[in-house]
C-alpha positions as CSV (number, residue, x, y, z in Angstrom):
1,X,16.1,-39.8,-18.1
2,X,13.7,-37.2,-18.3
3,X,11.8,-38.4,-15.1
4,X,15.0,-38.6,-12.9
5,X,15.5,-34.9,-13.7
6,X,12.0,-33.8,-12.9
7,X,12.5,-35.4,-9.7
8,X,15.8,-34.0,-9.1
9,X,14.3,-30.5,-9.6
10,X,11.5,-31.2,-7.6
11,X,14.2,-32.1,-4.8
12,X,15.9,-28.9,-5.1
13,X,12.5,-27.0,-5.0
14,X,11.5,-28.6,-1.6
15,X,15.1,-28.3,0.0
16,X,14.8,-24.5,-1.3
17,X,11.2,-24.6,0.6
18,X,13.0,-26.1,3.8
19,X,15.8,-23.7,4.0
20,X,13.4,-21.0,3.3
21,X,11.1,-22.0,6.5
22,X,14.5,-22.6,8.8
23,X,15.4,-19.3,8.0
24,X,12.2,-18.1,9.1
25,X,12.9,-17.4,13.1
26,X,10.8,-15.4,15.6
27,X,12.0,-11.8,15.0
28,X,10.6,-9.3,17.6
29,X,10.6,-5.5,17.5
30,X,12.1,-3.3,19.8
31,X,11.0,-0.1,20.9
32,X,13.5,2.4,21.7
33,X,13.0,6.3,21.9
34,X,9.9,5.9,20.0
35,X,11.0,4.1,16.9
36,X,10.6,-0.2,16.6
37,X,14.0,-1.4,15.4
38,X,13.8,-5.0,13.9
39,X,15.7,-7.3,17.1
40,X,17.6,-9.4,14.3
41,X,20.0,-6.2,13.9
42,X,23.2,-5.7,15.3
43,X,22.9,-3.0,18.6
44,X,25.3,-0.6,15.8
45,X,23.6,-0.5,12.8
46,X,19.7,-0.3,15.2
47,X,20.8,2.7,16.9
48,X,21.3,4.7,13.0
49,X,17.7,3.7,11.9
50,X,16.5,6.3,14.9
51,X,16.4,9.9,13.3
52,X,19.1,12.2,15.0
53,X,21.4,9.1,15.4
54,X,24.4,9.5,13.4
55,X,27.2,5.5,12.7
56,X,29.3,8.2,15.0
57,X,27.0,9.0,17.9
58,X,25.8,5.2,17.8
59,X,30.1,4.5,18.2
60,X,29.5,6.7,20.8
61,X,26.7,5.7,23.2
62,X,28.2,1.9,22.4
63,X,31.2,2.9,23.9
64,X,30.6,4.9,26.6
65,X,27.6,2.7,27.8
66,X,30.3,0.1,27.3
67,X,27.6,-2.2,25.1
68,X,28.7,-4.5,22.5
69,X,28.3,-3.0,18.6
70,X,27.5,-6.4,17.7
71,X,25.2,-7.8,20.5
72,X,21.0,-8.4,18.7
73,X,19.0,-5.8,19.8
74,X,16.3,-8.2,21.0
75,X,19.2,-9.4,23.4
76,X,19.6,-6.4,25.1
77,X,17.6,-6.7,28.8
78,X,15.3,-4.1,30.4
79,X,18.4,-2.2,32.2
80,X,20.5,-1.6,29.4
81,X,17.5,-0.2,27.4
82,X,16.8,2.1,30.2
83,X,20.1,3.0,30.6
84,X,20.2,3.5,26.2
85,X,17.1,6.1,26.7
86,X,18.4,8.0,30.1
87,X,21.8,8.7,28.0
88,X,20.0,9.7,25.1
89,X,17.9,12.3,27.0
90,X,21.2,14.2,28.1
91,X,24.2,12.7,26.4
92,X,27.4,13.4,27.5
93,X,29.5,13.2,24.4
94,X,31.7,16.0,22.8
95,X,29.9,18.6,21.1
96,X,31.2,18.3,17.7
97,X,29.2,15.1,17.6
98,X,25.9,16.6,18.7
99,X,23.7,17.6,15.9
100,X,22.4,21.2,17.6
101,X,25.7,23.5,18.3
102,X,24.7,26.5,19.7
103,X,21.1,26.4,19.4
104,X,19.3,30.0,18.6
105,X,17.0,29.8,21.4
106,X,19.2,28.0,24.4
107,X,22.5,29.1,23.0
108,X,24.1,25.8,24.0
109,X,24.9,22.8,22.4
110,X,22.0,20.0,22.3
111,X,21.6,16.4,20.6
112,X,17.7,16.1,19.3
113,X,17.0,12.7,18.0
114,X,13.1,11.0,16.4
115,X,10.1,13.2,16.1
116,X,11.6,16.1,17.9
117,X,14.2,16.5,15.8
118,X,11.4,16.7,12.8
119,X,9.5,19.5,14.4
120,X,12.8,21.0,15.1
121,X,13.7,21.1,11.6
122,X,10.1,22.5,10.2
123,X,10.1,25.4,12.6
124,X,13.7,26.0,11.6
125,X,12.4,26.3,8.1
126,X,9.2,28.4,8.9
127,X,11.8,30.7,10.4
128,X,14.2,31.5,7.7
129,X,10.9,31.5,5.4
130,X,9.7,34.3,7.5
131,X,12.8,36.6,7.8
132,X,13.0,35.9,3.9
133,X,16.8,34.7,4.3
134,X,18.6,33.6,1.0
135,X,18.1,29.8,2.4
136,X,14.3,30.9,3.2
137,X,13.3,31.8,-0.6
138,X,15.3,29.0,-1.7
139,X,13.1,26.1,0.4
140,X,10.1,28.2,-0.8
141,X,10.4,28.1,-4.2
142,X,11.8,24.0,-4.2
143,X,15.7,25.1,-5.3
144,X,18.7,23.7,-3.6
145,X,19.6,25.5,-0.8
146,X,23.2,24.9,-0.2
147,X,24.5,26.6,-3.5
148,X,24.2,23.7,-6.1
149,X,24.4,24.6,-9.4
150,X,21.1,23.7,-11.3
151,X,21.7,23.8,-15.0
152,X,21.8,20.2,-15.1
153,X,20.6,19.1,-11.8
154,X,17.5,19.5,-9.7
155,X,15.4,18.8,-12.8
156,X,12.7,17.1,-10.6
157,X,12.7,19.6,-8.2
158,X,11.6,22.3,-10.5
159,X,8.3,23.5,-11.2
160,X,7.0,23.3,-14.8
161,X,7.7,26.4,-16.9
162,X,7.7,27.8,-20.7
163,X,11.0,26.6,-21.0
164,X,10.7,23.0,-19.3
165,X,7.4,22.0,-21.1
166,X,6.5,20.6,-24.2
167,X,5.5,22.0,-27.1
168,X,1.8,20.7,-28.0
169,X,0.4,20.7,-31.5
């Protein structure tokens, strides 16, 4: 008895090993606007791993590009990957979907997406730091910006003080 069930769990632990291998198929990468999206992913859920791309722009750009949501990325040919960058360099969506309304320096309404956005972001930062703005001397000292309350949260956040430490012996 005792050797049929070895044998049966040594059965289950080589179909476990063959399913594993099946399941292990030739996934490429993709490369669009600067970022490699895994080509297994649905054409939907790809476009929000990009920085600036939001589940309602990516609705967006599927639609008007007229590209299936559920299509593999790695499926996509060499036009509609052109034609996915050339819209996302000037997209022509409404504005209360792009993520720079009335930007301080053009004054009009913009959509920023991957590493520009990041610079974007850190200059916008420097900025309020420097006119010392409430939201300035809030990112300088680590506190939430957007008028949290902190007695109980941003514990982490906080820099160590008499209050916060511990007493020592």
């Amino acid at each position: 008895m005792a050797k049929e069930e070895t044998a049966k769990k040594m059965e289950t632990a080589e179909e476990k090993k063959a399913k594993y291998q099946k399941k292990e198929e030739y996934v490429s990468l993709v490369r669009v606007l600067g970022k490699d999206i895994r080509g297994d992913k649905a054409l939907f859920a790809g476009l929000t791993s990009i920085q600036g791309i939001s589940w309602a722009f990516a609705n967006a750009i599927c639609k008007i590009l007229k590209l299936d949501k559920k299509k593999k990325i790695q499926d996509l040919d060499e036009k509609e990957l052109k034609a996915l960058e050339d819209f996302m360099k000037s997209p022509s969506v409404p504005s209360f979907i792009k993520n720079r309304q009335k930007d301080l320096e053009e004054g009009e309404d913009q959509h920023i997406s991957g590493a520009d956005l990041k610079l974007r972001k850190e200059f916008d930062v420097k900025r309020l730091r420097k006119i010392k703005s409430y939201k300035g001397i809030r990112h300088a000292a680590g506190l939430p910006v957007r008028g949290q309350k902190t007695k109980s949260n941003f514990r982490r956040n906080r820099k160590k003080s008499g209050a916060t430490g511990t007493n020592k012996k």
